[in-house]
C-alpha atoms as one frame of an Amber mdcrd trajectory, in Angstrom:
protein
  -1.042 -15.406  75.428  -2.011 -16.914  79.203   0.322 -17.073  81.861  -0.431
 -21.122  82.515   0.036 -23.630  80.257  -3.510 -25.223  80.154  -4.302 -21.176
  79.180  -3.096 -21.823  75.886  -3.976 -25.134  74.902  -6.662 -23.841  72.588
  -4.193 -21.927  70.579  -1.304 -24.646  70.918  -4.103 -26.906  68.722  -4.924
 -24.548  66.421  -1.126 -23.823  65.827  -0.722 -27.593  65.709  -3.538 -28.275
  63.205  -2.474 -24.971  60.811   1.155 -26.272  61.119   0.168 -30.281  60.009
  -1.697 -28.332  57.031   1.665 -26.410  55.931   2.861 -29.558  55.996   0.932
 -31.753  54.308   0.985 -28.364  51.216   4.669 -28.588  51.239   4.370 -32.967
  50.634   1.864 -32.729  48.088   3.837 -29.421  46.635   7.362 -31.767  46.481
   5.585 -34.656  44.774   3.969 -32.935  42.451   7.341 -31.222  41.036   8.844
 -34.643  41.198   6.310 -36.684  38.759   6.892 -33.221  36.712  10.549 -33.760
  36.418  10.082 -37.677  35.812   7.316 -36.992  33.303   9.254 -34.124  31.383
  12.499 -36.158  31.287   9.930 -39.076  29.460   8.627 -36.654  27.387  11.818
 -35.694  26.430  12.521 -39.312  25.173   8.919 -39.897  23.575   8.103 -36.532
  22.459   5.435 -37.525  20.406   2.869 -38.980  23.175  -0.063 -37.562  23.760
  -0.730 -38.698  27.417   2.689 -37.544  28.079   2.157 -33.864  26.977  -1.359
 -33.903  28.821  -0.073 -35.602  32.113   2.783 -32.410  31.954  -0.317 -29.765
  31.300  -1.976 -31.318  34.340   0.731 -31.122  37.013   1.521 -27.610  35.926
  -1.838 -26.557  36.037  -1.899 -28.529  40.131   1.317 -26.841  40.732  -0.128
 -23.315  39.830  -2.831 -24.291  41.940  -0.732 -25.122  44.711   1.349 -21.967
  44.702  -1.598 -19.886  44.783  -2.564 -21.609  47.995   1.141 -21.005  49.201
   2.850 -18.475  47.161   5.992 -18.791  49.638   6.953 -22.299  48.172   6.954
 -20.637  44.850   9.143 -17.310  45.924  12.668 -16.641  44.671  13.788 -15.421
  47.882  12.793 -17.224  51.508  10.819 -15.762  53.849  13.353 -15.737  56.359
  15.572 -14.141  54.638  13.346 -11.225  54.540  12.496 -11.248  58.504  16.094
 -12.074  59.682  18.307 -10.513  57.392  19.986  -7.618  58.113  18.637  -4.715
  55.836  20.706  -3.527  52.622  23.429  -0.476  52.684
């Protein structure tokens, strides 16, 4: 960590660029679950289609994906809860 600003421009970037990543995991993570509610809830009504069924075996297999990228998004309990908390007892 410098003492200047212009010190730690390097690692304000990186930070910057790893941040805009989380970010753009947690979008594609959120509407992914969404057209997985919408398409079980059509499923539900038509459970009989083909396409449906696949289109629900796809998304789970992209969420999966996903949360092995990012197993926090997938976690019972947040992170910050862990760090912050005060401890059991």
């Amino acid at each position: 960590m410098g003492m200047w600003l212009y010190d730690d421009c390097k690692e304000m970037e990186d930070f910057l660029h790893w941040r805009g990543e989380i970010k753009r995991l947690e979008k594609e993570y959120l509407d992914i679950r969404t057209q997985l509610r919408d398409t079980q809830a059509d499923l539900r009504s038509d459970p009989a289609s083909e396409y449906l069924k696949a289109k629900v075996k796809y998304l789970n297999k992209r969420i999966k994906g996903i949360e092995k990228m990012g197993p926090r998004l997938a976690a019972d309990q947040p992170l910050e809860i862990f760090l912050w908390a005060p401890p059991h007892g």
